[in-house]
KOLKOL-545765 format. One record per residue (C-alpha): residue number from 1; residue in one letter; x, y, z. Coordinates in steps of 0.1 Angstrom, whole numbers. Example, Ala and Ser with C-alpha at 12.3 -4.5 7.8 and 13.67 -1.06 7.14 Angstrom:
! residues 2
{n->1	res->a	px->123	py->-45	pz->78}
{n->2	res->s	px->137	py->-11	pz->71}
***
This chain:
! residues 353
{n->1	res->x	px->0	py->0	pz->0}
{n->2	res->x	px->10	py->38	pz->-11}
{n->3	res->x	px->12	py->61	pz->23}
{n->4	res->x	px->17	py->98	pz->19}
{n->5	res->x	px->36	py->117	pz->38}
{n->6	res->x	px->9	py->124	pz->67}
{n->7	res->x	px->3	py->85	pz->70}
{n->8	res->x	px->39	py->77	pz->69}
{n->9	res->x	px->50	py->102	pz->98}
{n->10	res->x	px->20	py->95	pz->118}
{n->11	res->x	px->28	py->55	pz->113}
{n->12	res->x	px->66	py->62	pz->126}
{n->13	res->x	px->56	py->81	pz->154}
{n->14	res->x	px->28	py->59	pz->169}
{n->15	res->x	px->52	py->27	pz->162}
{n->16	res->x	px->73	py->44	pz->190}
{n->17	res->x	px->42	py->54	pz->212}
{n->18	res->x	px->22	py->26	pz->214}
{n->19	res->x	px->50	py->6	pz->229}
{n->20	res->x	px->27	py->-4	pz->266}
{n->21	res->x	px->-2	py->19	pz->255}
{n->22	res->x	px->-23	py->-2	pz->233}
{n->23	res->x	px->-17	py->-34	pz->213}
{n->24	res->x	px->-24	py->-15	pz->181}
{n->25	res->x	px->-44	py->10	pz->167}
{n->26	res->x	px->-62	py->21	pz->132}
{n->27	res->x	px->-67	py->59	pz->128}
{n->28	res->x	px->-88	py->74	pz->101}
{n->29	res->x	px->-92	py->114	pz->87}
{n->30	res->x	px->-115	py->130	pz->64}
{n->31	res->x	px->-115	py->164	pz->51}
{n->32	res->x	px->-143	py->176	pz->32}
{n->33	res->x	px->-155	py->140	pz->33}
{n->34	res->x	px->-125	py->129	pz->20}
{n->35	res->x	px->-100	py->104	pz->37}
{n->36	res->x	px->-69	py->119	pz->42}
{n->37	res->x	px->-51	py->95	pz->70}
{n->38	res->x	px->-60	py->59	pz->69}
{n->39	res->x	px->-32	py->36	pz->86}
{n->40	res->x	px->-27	py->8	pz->114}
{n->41	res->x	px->-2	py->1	pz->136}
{n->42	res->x	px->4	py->-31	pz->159}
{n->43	res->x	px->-17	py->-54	pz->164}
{n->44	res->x	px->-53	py->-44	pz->150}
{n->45	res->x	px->-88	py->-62	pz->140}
{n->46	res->x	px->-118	py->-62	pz->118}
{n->47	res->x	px->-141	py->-54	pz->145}
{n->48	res->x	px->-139	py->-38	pz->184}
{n->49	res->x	px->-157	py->-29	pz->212}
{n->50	res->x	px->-165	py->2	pz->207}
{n->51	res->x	px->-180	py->10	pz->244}
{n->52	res->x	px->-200	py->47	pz->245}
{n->53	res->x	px->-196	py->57	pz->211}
{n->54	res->x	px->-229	py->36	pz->212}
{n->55	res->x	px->-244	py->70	pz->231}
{n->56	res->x	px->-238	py->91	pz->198}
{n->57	res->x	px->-245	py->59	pz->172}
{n->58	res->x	px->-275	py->45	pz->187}
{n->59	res->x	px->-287	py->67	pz->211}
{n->60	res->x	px->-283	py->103	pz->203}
{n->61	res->x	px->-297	py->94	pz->170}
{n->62	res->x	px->-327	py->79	pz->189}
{n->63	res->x	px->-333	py->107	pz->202}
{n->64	res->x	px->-336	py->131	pz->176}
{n->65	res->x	px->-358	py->110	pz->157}
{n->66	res->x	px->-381	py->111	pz->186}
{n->67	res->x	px->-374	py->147	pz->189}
{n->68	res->x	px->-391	py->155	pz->153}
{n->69	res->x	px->-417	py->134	pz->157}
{n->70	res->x	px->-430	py->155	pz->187}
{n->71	res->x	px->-422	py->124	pz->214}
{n->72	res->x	px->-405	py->155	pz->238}
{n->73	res->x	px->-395	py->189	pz->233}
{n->74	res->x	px->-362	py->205	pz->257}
{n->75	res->x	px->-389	py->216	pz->282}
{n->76	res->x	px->-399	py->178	pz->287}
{n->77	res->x	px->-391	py->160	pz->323}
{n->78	res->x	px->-386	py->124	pz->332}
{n->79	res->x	px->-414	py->115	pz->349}
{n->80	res->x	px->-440	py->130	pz->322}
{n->81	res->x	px->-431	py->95	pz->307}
{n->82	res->x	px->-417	py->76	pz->334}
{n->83	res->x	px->-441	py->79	pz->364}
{n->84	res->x	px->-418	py->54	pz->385}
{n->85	res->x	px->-387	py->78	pz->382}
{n->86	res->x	px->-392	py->97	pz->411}
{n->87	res->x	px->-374	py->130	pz->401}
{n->88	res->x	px->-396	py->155	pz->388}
{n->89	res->x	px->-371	py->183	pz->379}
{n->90	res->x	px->-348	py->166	pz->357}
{n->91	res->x	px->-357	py->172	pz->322}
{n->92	res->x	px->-351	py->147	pz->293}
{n->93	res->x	px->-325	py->172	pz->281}
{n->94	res->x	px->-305	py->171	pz->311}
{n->95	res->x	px->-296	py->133	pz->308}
{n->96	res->x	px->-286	py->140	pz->271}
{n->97	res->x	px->-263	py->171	pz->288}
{n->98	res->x	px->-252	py->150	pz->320}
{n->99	res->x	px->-265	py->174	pz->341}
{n->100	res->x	px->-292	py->153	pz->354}
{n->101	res->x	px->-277	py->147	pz->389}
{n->102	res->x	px->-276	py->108	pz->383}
{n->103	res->x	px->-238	py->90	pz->396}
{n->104	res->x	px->-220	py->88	pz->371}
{n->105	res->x	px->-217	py->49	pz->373}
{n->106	res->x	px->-233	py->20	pz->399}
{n->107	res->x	px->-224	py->-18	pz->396}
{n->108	res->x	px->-260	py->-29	pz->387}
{n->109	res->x	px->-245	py->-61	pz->376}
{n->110	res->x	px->-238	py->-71	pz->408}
{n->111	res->x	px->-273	py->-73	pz->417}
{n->112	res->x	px->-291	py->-90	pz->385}
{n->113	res->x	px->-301	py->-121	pz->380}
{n->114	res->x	px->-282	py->-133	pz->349}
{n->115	res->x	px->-308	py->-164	pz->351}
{n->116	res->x	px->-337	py->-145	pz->344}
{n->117	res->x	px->-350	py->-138	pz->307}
{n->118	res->x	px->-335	py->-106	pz->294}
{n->119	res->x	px->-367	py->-85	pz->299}
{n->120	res->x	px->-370	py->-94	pz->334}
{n->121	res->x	px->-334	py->-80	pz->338}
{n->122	res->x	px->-343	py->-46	pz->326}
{n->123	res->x	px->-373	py->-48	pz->351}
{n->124	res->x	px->-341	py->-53	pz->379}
{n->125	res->x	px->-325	py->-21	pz->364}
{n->126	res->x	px->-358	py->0	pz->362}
{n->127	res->x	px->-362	py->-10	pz->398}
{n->128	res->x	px->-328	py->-4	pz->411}
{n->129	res->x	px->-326	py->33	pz->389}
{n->130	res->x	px->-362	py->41	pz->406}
{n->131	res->x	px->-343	py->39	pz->440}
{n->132	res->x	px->-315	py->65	pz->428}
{n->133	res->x	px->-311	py->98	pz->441}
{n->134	res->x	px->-299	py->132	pz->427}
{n->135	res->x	px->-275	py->151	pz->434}
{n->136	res->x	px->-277	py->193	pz->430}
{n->137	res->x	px->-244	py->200	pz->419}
{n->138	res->x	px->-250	py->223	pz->390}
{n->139	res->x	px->-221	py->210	pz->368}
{n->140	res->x	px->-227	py->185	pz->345}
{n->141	res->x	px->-211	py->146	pz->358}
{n->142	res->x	px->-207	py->121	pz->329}
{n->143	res->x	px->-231	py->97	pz->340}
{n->144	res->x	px->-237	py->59	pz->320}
{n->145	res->x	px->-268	py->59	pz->344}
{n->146	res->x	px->-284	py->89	pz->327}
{n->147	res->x	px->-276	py->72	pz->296}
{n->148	res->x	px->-294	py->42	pz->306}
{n->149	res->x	px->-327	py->61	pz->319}
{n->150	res->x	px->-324	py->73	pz->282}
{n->151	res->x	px->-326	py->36	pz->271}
{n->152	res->x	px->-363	py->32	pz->290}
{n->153	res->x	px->-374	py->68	pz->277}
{n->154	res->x	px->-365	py->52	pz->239}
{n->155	res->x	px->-384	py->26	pz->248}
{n->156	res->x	px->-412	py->44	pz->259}
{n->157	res->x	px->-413	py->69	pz->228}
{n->158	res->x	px->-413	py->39	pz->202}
{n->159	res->x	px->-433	py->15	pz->223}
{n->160	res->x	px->-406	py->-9	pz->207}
{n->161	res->x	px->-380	py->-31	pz->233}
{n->162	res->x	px->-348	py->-13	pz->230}
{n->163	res->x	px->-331	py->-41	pz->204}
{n->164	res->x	px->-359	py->-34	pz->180}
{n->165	res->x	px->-352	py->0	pz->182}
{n->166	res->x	px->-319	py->4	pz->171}
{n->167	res->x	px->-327	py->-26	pz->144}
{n->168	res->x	px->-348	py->7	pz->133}
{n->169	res->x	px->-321	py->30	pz->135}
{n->170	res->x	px->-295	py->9	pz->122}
{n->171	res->x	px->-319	py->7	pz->88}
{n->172	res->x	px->-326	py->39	pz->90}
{n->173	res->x	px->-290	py->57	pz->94}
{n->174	res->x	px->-261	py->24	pz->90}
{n->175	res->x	px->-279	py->0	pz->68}
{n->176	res->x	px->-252	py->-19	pz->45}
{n->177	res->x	px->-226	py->-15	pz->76}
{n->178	res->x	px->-218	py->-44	pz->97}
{n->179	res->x	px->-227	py->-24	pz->132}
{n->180	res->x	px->-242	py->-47	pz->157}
{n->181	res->x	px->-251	py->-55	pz->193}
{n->182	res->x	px->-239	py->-92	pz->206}
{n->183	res->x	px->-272	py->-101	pz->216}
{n->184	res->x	px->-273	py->-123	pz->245}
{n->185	res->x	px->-236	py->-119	pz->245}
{n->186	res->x	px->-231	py->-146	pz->215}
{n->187	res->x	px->-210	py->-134	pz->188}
{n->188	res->x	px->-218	py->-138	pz->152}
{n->189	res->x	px->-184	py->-141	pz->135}
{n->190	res->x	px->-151	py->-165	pz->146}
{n->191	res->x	px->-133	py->-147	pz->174}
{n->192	res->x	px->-103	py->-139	pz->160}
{n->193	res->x	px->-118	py->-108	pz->142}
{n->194	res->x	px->-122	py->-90	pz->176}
{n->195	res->x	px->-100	py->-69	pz->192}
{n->196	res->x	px->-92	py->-85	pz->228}
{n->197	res->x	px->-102	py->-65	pz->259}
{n->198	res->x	px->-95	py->-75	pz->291}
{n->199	res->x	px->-93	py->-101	pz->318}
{n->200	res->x	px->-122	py->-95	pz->329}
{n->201	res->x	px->-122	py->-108	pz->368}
{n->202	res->x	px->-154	py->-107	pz->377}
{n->203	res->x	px->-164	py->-134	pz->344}
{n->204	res->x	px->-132	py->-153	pz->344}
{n->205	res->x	px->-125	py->-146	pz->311}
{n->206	res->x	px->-106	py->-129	pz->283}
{n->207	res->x	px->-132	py->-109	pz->267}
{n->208	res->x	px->-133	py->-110	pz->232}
{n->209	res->x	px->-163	py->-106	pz->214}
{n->210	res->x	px->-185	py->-98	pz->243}
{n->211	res->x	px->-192	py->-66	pz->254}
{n->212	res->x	px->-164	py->-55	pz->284}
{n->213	res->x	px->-192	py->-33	pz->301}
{n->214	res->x	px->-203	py->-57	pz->332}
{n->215	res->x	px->-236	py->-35	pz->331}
{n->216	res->x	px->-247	py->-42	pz->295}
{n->217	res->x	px->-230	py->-76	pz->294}
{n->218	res->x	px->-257	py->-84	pz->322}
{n->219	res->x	px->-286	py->-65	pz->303}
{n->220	res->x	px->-278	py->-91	pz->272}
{n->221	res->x	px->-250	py->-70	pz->254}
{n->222	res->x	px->-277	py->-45	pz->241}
{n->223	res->x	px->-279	py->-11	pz->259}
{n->224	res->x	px->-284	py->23	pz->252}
{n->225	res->x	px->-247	py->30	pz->271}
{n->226	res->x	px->-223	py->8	pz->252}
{n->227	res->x	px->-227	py->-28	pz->234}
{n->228	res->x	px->-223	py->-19	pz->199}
{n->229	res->x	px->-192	py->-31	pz->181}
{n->230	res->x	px->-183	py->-23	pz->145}
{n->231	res->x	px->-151	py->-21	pz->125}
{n->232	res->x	px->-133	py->9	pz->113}
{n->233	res->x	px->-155	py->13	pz->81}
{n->234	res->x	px->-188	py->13	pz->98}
{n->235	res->x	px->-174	py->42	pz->126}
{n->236	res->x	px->-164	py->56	pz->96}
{n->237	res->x	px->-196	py->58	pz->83}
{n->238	res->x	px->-208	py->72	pz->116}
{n->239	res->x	px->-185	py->103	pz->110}
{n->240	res->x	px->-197	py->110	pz->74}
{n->241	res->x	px->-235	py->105	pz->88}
{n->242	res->x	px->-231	py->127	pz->110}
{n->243	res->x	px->-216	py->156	pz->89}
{n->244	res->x	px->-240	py->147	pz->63}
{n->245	res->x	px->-267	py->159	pz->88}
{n->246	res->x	px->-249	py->188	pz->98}
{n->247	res->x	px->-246	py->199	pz->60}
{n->248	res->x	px->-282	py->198	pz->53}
{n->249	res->x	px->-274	py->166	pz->29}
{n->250	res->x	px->-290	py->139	pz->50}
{n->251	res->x	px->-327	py->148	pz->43}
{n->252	res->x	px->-334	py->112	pz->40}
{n->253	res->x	px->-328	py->114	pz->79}
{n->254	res->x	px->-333	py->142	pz->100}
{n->255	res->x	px->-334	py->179	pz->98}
{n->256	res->x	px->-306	py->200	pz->93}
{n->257	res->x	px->-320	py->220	pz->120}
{n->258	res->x	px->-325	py->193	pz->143}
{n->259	res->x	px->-287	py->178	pz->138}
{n->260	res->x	px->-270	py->214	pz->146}
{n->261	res->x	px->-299	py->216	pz->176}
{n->262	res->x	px->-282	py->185	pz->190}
{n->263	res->x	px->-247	py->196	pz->180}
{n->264	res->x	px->-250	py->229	pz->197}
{n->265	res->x	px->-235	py->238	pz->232}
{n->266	res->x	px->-264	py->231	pz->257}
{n->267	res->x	px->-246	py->240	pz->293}
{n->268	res->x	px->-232	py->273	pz->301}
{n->269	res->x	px->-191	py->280	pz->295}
{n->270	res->x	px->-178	py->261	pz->333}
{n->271	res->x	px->-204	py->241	pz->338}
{n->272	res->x	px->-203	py->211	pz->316}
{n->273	res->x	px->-187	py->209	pz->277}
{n->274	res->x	px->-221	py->190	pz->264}
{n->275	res->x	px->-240	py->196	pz->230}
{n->276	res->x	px->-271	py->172	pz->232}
{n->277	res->x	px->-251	py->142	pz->235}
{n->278	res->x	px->-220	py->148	pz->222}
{n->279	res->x	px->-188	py->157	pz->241}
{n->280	res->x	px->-173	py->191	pz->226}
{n->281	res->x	px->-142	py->199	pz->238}
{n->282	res->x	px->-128	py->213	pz->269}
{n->283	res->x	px->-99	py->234	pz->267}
{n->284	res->x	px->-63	py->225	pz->277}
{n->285	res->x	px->-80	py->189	pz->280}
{n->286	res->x	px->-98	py->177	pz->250}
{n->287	res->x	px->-98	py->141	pz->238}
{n->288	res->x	px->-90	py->155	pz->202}
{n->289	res->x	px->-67	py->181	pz->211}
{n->290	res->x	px->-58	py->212	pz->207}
{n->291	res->x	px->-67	py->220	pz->174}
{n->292	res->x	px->-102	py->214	pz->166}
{n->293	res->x	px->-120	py->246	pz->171}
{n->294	res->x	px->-145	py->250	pz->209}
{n->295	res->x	px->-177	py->238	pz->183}
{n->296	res->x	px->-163	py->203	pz->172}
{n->297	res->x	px->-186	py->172	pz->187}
{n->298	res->x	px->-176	py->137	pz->193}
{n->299	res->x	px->-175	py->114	pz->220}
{n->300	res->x	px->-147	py->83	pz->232}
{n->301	res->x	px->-151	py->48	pz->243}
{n->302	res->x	px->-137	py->34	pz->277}
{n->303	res->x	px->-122	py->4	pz->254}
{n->304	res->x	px->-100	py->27	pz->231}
{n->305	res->x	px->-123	py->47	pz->206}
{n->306	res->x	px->-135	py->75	pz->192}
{n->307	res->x	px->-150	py->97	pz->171}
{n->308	res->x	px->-143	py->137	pz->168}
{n->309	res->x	px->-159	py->164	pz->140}
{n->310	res->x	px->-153	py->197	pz->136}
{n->311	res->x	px->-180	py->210	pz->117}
{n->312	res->x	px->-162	py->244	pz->106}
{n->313	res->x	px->-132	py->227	pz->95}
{n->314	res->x	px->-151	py->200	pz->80}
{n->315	res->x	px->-127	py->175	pz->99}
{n->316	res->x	px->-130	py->146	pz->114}
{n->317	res->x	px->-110	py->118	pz->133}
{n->318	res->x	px->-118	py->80	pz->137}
{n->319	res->x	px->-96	py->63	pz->163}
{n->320	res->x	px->-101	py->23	pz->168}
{n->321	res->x	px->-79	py->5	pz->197}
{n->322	res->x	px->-81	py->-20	pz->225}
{n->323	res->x	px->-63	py->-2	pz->248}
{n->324	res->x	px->-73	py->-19	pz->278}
{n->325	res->x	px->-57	py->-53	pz->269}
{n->326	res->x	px->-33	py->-37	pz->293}
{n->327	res->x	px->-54	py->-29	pz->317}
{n->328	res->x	px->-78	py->-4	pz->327}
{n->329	res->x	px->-62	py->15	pz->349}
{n->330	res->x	px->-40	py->23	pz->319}
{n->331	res->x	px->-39	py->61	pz->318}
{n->332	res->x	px->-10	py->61	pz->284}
{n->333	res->x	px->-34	py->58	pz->258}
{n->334	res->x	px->-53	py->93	pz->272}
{n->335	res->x	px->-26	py->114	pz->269}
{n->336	res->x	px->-16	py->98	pz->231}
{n->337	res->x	px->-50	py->105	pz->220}
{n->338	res->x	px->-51	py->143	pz->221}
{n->339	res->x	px->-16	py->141	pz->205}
{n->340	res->x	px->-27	py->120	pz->177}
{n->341	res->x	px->-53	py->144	pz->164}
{n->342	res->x	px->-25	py->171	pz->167}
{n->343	res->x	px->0	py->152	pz->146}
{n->344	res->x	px->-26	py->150	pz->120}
{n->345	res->x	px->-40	py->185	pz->118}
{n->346	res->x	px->-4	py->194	pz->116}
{n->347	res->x	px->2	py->168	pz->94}
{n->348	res->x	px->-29	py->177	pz->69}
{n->349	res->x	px->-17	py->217	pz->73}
{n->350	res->x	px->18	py->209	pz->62}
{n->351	res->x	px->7	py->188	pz->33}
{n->352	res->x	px->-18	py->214	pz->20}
{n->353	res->x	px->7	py->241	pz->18}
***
């Protein structure tokens, strides 16, 4: 394969930097809707895990469907659809912002039955969510839980179970890619096309194929928090959907005004750097560095992903990786990312000159 100059110094200086990072990882640019970077290094797969970037591909998009068929407006609380959650302030927006009040994370795992039928296990989580409280901190707390309330409001707006919704998203926004949930944790294809995670003690087990998140893994492997896994293609795809919808182009989908909506700031400058759903970036410590501009969206996955797009540079980064093959507690591969979307900005600039 022919690598330009971009790919070739961004190959030689990851080959260096990966060394007890990740085993390997596959990086992909666009411009203009144009690749630009597309290269591997170490050890890499057909398809990972690719954690919460199921927030912005499944959910998010969930969400604004229901959005512009009237399901809730940005005034909308909770409770007006889920009688049993018990906290009448939070609005419906404020679990798409993280601003809800919820913990950021509980081990619900720990406490469901993995015996009983998959719906009865999301009757565990309703329960044990119902019993939650709120905190009033005004700034907004990344929080899988509000992310899982989101999962029962889907539910609840497309009177569908929460697999058959995204089986309806998935043909509405991915069809032809090869995204997918492990249902019941069984994977379709032979192992070896999935990127290892971890040594996972609590299931005695390498987990490959399987989603690493205990709480989805005990939900089935489908949530509206993480499950999905795809290869570099279909995150790809993601990317180009979702500056489609930005540029007015994806009609077929939703609105132009409803996709900048949800890829607007919604929390005040301090308090939280949210658009509806999408992470935008925080200054001095953003996931895609220091050069996309304060109005770029994306989002990153515990395992090693993510997905950044800055919408008036018409950029955008796809980074795939197991990182925590070595461990979560791995803190390496945080620091790398930001650089890597530096290196190729820089990279791209030099190049265009």
């Amino acid at each position: 394969m022919k690598y330009s100059v971009l790919e070739k110094n961004l190959m030689d200086q990851l080959e260096s930097k990966i060394v007890d990072t990740t085993p390997g990882m596959m990086v992909r640019a666009y411009q203009g809707g144009r690749i630009v970077c597309d290269i591997r290094v170490g050890t890499t797969y057909a398809y990972y895990d690719l954690a919460s970037l199921t927030k912005i591909i499944f959910t998010v998009q969930a969400m604004m469907v229901s959005f512009e068929q009237g399901r809730w407006n940005l005034d909308s609380r909770v409770q007006e659809f889920l009688p049993w959650f018990s906290h009448a302030a939070v609005r419906v927006q404020d679990l798409l912002t993280h601003s809800s009040g919820l913990t950021w994370w509980a081990p619900f795992y720990k406490e469901i039955d993995l015996s009983l039928d998959i719906n009865l296990r999301r009757e565990k989580l309703r329960e044990m969510i119902s019993k939650l409280e709120v905190s009033d901190t005004p700034n907004s707390v990344y929080s899988d839980v509000g992310f899982l309330l989101l999962g029962f409001l889907i539910e609840e707006f497309y009177q569908a179970k929460i697999l058959d919704v995204w089986n309806g998203i998935k043909e509405k926004f991915y069809a032809g890619t090869t995204l997918e949930f492990h249902y019941k944790n069984q994977t379709p294809h032979r192992l070896s096309l999935y990127a290892p995670t971890e040594e996972c003690p609590w299931r005695r087990k390498l987990m490959v194929g399987e989603v690493h998140d205990e709480n989805c893994w005990s939900l089935g492997g489908v949530s509206s928090h993480a499950g999905l896994f795809g290869s570099i293609d279909d995150v790809s795809w993601v990317l180009l959907n979702i500056r489609s919808q930005l540029l007015g182009v994806a009609r077929y989908s939703v609105k132009q005004k409803t996709a900048r909506l949800f890829a607007s700031r919604a929390r005040p400058q301090g308090m939280g750097d949210w658009a509806l759903g999408y992470m935008m970036p925080t200054p001095g410590s953003a996931s895609c560095g220091s050069r996309f501009t304060l109005n770029s969206i994306g989002h990153t996955g515990f395992t090693g992903t993510s997905l950044w797009y800055d919408p008036k540079a018409d950029f955008g980064v796809v980074i795939l990786s197991n990182r925590i093959l070595y461990g979560r507690e791995n803190k390496a591969f945080a620091k790398l990312r930001p650089e890597v979307h530096n290196w190729i900005i820089e990279g791209f600039r030099k190049s265009a000159v």
